[in-house]
mmCIF entry with sequence, helices, sheets and N, C-alpha, C, O atoms, coordinates in Angstrom:
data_MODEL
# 
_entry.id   MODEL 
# 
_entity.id                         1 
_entity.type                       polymer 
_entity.pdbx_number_of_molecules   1 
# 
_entity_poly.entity_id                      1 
_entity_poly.type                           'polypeptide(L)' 
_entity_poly.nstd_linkage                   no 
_entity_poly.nstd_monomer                   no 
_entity_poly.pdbx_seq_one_letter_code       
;(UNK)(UNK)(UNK)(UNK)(UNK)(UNK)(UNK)(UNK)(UNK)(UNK)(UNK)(UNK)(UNK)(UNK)(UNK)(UNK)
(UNK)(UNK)(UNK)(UNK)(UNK)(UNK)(UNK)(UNK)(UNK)(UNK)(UNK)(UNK)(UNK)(UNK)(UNK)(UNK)
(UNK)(UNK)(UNK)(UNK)(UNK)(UNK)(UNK)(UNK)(UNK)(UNK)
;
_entity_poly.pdbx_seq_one_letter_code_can   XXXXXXXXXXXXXXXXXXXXXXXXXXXXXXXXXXXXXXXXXX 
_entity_poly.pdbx_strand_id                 A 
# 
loop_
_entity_poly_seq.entity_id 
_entity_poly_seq.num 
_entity_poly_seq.mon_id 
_entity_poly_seq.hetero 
1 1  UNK n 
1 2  UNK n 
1 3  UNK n 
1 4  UNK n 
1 5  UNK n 
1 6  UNK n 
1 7  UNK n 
1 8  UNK n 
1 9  UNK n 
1 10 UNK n 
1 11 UNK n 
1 12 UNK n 
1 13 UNK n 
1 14 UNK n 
1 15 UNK n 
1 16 UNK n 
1 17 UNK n 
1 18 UNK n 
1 19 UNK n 
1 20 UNK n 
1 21 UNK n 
1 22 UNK n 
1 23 UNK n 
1 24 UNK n 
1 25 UNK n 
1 26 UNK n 
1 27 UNK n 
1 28 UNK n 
1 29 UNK n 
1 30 UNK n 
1 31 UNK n 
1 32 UNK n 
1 33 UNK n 
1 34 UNK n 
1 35 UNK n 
1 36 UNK n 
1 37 UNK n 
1 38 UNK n 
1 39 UNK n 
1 40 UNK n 
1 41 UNK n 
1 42 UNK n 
# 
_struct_asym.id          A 
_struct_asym.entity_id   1 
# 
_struct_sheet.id               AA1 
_struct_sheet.type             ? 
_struct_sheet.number_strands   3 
_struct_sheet.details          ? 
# 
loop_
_struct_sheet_order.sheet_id 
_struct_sheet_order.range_id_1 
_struct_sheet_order.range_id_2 
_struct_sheet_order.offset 
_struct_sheet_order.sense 
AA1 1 2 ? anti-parallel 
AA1 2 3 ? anti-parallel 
# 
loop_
_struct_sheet_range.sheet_id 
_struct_sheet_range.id 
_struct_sheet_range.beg_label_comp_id 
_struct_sheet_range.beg_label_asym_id 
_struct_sheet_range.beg_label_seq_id 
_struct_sheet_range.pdbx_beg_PDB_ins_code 
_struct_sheet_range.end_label_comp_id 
_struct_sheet_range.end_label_asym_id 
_struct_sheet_range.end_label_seq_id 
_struct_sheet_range.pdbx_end_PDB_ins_code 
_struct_sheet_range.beg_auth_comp_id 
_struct_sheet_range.beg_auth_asym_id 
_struct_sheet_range.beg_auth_seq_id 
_struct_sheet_range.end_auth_comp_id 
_struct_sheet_range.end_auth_asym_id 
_struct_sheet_range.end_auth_seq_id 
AA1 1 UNK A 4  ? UNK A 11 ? UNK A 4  UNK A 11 
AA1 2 UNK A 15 ? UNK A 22 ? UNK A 15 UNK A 22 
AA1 3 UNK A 31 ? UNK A 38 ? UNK A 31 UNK A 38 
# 
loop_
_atom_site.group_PDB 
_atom_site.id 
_atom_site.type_symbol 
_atom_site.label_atom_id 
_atom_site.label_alt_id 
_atom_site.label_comp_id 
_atom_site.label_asym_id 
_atom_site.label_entity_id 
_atom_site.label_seq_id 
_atom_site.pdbx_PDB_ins_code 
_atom_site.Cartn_x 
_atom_site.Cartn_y 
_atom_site.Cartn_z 
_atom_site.occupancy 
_atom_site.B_iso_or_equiv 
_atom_site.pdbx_formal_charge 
_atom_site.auth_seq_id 
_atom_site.auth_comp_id 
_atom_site.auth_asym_id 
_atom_site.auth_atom_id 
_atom_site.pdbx_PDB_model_num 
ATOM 1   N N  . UNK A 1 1  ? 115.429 89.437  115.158 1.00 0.00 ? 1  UNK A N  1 
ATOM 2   C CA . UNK A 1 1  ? 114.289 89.767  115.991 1.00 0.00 ? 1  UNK A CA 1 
ATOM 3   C C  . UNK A 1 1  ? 113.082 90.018  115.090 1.00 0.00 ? 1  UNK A C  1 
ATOM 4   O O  . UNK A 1 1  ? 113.354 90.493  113.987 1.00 0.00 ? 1  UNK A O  1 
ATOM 5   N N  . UNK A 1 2  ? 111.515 89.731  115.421 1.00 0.00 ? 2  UNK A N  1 
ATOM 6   C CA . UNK A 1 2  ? 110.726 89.884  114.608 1.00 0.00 ? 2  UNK A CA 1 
ATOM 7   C C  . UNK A 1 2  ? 109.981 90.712  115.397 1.00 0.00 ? 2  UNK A C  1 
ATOM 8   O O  . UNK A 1 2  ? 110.427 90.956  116.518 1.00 0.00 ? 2  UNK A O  1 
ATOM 9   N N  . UNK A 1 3  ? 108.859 91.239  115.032 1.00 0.00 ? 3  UNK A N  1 
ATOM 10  C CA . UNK A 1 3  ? 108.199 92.386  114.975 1.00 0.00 ? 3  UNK A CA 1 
ATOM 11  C C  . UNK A 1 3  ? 107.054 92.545  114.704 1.00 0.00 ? 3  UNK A C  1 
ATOM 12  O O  . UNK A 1 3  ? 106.635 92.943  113.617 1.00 0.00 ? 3  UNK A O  1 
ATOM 13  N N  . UNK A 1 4  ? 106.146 92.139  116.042 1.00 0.00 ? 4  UNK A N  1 
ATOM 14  C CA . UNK A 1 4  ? 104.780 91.754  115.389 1.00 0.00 ? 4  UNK A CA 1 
ATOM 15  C C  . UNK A 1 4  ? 104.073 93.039  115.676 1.00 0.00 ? 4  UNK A C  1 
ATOM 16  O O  . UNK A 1 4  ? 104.485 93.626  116.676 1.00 0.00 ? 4  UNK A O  1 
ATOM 17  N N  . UNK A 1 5  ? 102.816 93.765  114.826 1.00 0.00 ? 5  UNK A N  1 
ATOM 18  C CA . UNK A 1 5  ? 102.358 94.795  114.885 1.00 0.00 ? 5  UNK A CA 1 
ATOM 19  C C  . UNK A 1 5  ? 100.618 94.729  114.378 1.00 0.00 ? 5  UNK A C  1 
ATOM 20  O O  . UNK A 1 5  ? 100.187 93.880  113.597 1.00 0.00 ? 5  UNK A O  1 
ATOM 21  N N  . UNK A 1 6  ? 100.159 95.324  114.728 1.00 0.00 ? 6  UNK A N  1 
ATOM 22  C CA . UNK A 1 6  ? 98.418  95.147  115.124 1.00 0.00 ? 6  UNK A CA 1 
ATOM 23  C C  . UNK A 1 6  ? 97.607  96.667  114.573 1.00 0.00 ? 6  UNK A C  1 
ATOM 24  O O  . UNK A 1 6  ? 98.140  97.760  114.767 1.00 0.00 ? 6  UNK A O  1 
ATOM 25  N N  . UNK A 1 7  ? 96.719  96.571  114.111 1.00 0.00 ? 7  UNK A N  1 
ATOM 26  C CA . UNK A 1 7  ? 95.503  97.877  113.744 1.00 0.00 ? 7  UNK A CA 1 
ATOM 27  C C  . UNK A 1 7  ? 94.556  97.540  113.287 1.00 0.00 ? 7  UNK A C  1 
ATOM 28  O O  . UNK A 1 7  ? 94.453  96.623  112.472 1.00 0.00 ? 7  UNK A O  1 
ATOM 29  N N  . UNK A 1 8  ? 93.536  98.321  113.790 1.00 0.00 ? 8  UNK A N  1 
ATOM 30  C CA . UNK A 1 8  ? 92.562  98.387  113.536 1.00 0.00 ? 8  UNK A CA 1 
ATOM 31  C C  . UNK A 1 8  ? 92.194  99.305  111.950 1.00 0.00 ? 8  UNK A C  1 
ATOM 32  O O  . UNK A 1 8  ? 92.530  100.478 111.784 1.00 0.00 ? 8  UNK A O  1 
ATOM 33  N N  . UNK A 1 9  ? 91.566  98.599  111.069 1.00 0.00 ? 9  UNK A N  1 
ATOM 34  C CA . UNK A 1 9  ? 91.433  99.441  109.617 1.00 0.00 ? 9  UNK A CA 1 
ATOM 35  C C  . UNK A 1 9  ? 90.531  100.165 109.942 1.00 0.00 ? 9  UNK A C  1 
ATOM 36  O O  . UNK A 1 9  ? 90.771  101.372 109.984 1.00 0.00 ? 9  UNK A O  1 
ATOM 37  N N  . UNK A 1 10 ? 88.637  99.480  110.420 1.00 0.00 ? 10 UNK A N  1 
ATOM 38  C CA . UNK A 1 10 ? 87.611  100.652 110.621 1.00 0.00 ? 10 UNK A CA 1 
ATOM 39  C C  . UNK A 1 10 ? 87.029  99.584  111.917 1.00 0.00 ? 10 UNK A C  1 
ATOM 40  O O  . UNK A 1 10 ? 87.406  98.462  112.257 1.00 0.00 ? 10 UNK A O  1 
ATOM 41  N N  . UNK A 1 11 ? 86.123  100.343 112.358 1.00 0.00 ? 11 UNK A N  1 
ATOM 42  C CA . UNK A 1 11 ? 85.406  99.537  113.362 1.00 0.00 ? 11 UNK A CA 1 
ATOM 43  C C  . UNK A 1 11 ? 84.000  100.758 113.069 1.00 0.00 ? 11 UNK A C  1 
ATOM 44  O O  . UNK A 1 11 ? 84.077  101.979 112.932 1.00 0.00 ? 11 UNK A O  1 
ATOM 45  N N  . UNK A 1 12 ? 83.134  100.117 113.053 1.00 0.00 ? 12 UNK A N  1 
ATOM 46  C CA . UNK A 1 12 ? 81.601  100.414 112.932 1.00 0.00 ? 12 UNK A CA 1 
ATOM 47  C C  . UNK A 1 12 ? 80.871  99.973  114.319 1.00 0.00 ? 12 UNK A C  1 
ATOM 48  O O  . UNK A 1 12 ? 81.359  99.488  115.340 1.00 0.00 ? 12 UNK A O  1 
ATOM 49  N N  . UNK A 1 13 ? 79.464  100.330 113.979 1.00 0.00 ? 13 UNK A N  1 
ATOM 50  C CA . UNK A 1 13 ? 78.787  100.217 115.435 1.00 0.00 ? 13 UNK A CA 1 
ATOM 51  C C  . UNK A 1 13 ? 78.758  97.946  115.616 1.00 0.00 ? 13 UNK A C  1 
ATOM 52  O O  . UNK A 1 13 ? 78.834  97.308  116.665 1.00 0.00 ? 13 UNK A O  1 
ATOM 53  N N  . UNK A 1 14 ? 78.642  97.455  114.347 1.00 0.00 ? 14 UNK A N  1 
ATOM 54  C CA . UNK A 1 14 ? 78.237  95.851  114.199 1.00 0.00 ? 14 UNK A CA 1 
ATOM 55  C C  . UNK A 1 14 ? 79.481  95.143  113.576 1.00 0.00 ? 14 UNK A C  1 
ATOM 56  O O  . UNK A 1 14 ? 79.580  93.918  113.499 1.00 0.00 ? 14 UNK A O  1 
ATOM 57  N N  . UNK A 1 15 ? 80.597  96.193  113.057 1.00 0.00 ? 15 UNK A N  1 
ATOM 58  C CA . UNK A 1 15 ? 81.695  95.810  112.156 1.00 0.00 ? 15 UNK A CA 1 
ATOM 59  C C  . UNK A 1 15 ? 82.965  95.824  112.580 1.00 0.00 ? 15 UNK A C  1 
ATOM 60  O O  . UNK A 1 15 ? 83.368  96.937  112.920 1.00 0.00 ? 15 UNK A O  1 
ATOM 61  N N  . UNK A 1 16 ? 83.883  94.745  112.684 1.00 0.00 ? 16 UNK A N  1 
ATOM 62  C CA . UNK A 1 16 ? 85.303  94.975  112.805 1.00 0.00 ? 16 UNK A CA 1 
ATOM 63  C C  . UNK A 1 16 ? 86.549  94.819  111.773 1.00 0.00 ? 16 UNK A C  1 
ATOM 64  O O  . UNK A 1 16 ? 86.607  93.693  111.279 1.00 0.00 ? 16 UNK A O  1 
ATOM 65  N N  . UNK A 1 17 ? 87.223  95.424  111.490 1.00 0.00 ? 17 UNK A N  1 
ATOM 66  C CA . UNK A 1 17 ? 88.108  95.158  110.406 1.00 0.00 ? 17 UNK A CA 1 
ATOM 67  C C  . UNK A 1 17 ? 89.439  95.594  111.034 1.00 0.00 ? 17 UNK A C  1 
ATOM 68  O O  . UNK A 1 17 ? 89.564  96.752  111.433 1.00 0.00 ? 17 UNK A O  1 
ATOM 69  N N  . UNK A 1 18 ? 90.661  94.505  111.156 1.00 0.00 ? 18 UNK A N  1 
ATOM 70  C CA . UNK A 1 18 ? 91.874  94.585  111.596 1.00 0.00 ? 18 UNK A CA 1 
ATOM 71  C C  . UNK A 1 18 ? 92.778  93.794  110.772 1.00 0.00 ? 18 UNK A C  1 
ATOM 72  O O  . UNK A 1 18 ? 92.394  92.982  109.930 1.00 0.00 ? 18 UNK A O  1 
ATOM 73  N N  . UNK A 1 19 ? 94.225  94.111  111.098 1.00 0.00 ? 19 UNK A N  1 
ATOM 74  C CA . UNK A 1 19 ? 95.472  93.894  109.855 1.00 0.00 ? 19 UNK A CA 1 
ATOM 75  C C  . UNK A 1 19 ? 96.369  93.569  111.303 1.00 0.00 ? 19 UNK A C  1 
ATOM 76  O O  . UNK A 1 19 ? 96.287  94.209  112.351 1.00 0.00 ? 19 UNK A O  1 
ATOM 77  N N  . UNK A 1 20 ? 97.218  92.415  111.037 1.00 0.00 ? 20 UNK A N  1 
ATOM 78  C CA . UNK A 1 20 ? 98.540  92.500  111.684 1.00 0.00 ? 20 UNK A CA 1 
ATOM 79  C C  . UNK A 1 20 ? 99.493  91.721  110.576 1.00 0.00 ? 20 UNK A C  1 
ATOM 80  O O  . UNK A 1 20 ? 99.305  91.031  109.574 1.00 0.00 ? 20 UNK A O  1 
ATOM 81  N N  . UNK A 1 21 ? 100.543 92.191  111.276 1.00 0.00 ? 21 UNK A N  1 
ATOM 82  C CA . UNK A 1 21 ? 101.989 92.075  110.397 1.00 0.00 ? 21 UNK A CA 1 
ATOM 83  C C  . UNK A 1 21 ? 103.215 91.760  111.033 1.00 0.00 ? 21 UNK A C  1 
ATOM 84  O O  . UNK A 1 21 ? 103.556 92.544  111.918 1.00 0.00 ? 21 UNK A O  1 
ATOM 85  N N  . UNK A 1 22 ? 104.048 90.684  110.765 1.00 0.00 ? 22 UNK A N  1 
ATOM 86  C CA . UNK A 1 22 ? 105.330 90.412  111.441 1.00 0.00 ? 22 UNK A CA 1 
ATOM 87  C C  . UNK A 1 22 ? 106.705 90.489  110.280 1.00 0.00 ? 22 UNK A C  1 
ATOM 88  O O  . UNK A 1 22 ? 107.030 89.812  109.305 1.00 0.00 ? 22 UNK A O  1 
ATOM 89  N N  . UNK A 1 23 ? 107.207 91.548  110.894 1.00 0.00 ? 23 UNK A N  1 
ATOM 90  C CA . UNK A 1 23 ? 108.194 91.958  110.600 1.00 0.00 ? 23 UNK A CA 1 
ATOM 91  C C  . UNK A 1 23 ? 109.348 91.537  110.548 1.00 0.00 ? 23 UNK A C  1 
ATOM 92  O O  . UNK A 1 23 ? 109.257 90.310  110.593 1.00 0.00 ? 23 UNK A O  1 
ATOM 93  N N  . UNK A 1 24 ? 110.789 91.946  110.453 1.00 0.00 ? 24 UNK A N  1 
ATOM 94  C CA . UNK A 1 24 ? 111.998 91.691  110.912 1.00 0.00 ? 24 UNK A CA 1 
ATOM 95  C C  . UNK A 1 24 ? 112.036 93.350  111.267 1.00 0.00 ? 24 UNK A C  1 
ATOM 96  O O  . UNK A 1 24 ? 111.088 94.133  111.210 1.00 0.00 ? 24 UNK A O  1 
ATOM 97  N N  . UNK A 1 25 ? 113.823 93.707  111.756 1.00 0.00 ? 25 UNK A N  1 
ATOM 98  C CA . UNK A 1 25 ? 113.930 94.706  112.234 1.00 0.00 ? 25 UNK A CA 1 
ATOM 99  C C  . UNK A 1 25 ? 114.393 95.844  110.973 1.00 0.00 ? 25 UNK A C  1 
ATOM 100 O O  . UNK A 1 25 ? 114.582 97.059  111.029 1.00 0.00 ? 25 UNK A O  1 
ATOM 101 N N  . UNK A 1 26 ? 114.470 94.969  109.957 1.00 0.00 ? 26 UNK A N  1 
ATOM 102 C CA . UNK A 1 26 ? 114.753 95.863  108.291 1.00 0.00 ? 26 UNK A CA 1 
ATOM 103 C C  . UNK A 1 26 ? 113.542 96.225  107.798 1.00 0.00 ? 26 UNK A C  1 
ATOM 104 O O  . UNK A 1 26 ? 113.417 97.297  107.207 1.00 0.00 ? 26 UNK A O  1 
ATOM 105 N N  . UNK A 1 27 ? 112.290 95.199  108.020 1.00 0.00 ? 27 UNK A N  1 
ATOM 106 C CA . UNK A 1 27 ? 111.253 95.816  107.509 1.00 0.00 ? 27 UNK A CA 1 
ATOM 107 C C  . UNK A 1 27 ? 110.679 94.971  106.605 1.00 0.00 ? 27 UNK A C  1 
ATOM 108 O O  . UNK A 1 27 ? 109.672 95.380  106.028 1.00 0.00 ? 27 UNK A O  1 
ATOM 109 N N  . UNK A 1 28 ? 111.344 93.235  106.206 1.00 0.00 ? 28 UNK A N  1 
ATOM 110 C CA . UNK A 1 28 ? 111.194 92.607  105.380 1.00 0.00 ? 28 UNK A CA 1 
ATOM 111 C C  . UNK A 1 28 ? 109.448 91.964  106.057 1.00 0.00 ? 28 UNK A C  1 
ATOM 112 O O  . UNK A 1 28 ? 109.291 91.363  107.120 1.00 0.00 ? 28 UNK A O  1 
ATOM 113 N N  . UNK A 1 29 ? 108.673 92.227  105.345 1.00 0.00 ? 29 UNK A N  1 
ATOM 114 C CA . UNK A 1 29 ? 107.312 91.122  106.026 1.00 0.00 ? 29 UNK A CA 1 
ATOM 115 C C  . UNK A 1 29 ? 107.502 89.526  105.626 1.00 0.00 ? 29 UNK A C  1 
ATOM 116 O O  . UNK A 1 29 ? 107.607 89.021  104.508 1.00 0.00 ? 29 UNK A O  1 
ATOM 117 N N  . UNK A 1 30 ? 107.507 89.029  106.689 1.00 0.00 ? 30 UNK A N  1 
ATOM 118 C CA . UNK A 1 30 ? 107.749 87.725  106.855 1.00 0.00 ? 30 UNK A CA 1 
ATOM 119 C C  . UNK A 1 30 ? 105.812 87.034  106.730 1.00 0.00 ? 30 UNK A C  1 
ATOM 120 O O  . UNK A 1 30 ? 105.537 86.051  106.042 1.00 0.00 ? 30 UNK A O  1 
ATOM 121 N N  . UNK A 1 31 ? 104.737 87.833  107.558 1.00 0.00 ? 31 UNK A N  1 
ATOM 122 C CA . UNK A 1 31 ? 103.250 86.893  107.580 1.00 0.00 ? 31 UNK A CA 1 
ATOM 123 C C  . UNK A 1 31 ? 102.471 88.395  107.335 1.00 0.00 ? 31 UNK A C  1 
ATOM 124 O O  . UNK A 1 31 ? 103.117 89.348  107.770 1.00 0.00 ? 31 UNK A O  1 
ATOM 125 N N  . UNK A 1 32 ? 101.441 88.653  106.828 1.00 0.00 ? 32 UNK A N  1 
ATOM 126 C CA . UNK A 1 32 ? 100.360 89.812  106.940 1.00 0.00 ? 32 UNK A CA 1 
ATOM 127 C C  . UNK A 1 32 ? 99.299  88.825  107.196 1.00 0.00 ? 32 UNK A C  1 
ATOM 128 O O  . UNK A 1 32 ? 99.397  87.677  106.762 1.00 0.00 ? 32 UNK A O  1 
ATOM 129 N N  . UNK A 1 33 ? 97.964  89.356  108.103 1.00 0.00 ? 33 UNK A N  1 
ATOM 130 C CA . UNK A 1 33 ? 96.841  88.691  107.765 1.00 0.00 ? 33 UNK A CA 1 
ATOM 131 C C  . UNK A 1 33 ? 96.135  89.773  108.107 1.00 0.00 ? 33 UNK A C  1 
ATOM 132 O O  . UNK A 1 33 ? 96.716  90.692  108.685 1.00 0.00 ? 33 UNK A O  1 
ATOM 133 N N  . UNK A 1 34 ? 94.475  89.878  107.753 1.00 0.00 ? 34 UNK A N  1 
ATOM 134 C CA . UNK A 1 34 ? 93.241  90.407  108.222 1.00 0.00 ? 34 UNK A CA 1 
ATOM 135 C C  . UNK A 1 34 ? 92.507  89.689  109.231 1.00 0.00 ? 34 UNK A C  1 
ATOM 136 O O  . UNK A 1 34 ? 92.673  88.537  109.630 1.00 0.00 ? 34 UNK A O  1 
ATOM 137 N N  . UNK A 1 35 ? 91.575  90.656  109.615 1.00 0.00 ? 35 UNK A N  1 
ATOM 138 C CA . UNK A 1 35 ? 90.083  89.362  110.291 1.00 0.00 ? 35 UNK A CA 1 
ATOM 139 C C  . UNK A 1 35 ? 89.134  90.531  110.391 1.00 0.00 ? 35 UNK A C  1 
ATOM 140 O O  . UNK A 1 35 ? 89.382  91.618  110.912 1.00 0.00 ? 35 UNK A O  1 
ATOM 141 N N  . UNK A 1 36 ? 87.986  90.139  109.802 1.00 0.00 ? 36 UNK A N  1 
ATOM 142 C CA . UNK A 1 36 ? 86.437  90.877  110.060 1.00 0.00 ? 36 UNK A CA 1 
ATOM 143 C C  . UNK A 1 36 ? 85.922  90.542  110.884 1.00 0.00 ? 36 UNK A C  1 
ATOM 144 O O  . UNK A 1 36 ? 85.579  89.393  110.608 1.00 0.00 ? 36 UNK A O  1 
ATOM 145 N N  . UNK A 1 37 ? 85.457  90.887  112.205 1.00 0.00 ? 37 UNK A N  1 
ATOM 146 C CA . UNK A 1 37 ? 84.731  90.562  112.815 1.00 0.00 ? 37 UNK A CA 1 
ATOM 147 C C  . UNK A 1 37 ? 83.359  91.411  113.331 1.00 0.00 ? 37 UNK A C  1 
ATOM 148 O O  . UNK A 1 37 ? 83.230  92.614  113.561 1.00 0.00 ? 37 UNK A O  1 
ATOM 149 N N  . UNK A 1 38 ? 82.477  90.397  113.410 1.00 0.00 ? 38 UNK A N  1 
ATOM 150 C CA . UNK A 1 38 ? 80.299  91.123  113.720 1.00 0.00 ? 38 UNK A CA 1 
ATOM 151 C C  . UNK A 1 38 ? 80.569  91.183  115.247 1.00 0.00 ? 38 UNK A C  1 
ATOM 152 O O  . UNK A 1 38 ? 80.985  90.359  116.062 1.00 0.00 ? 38 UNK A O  1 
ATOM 153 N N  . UNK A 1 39 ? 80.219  92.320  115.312 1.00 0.00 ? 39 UNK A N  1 
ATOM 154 C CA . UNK A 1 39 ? 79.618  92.613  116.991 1.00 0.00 ? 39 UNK A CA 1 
ATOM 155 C C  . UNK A 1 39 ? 78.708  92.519  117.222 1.00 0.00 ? 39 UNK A C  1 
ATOM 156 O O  . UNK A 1 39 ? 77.805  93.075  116.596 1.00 0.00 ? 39 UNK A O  1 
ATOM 157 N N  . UNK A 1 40 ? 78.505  91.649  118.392 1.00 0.00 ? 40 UNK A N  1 
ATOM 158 C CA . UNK A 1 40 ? 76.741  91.345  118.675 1.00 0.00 ? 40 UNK A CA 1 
ATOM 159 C C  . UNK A 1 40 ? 76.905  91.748  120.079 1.00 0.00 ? 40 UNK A C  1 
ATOM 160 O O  . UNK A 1 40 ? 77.688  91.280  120.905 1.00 0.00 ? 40 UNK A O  1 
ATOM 161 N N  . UNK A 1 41 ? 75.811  92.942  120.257 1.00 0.00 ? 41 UNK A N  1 
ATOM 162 C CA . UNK A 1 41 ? 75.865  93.370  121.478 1.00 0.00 ? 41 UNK A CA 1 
ATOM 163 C C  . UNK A 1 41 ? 74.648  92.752  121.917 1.00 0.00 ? 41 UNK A C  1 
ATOM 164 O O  . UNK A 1 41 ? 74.003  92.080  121.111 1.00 0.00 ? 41 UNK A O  1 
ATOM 165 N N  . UNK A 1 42 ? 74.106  92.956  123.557 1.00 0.00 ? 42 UNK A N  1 
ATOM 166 C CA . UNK A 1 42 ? 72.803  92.642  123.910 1.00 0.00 ? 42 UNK A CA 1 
ATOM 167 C C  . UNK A 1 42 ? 71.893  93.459  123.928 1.00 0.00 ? 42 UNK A C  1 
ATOM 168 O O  . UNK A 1 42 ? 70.758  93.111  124.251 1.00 0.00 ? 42 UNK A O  1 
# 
């Protein structure tokens, strides 16, 4: 079984910064990635 898991690192008023990770059920990481993302409000 794998084990996919999600967070947020910081989020700012224009800034996003998040991490997810897929697991097994031992704990071995099989993928990690990031993504930054700009908030554009109106």
């Amino acid at each position: 079984v794998l084990i996919a898991t999600g967070k947020v690192i910081n989020l700012s008023k224009n800034l996003g910064i998040s991490e997810g990770k897929i697991t097994d059920e031992e704990g071995k990481l099989y993928a990690y990635a990031t993504a930054t993302c700009m908030i554009i409000r109106p």
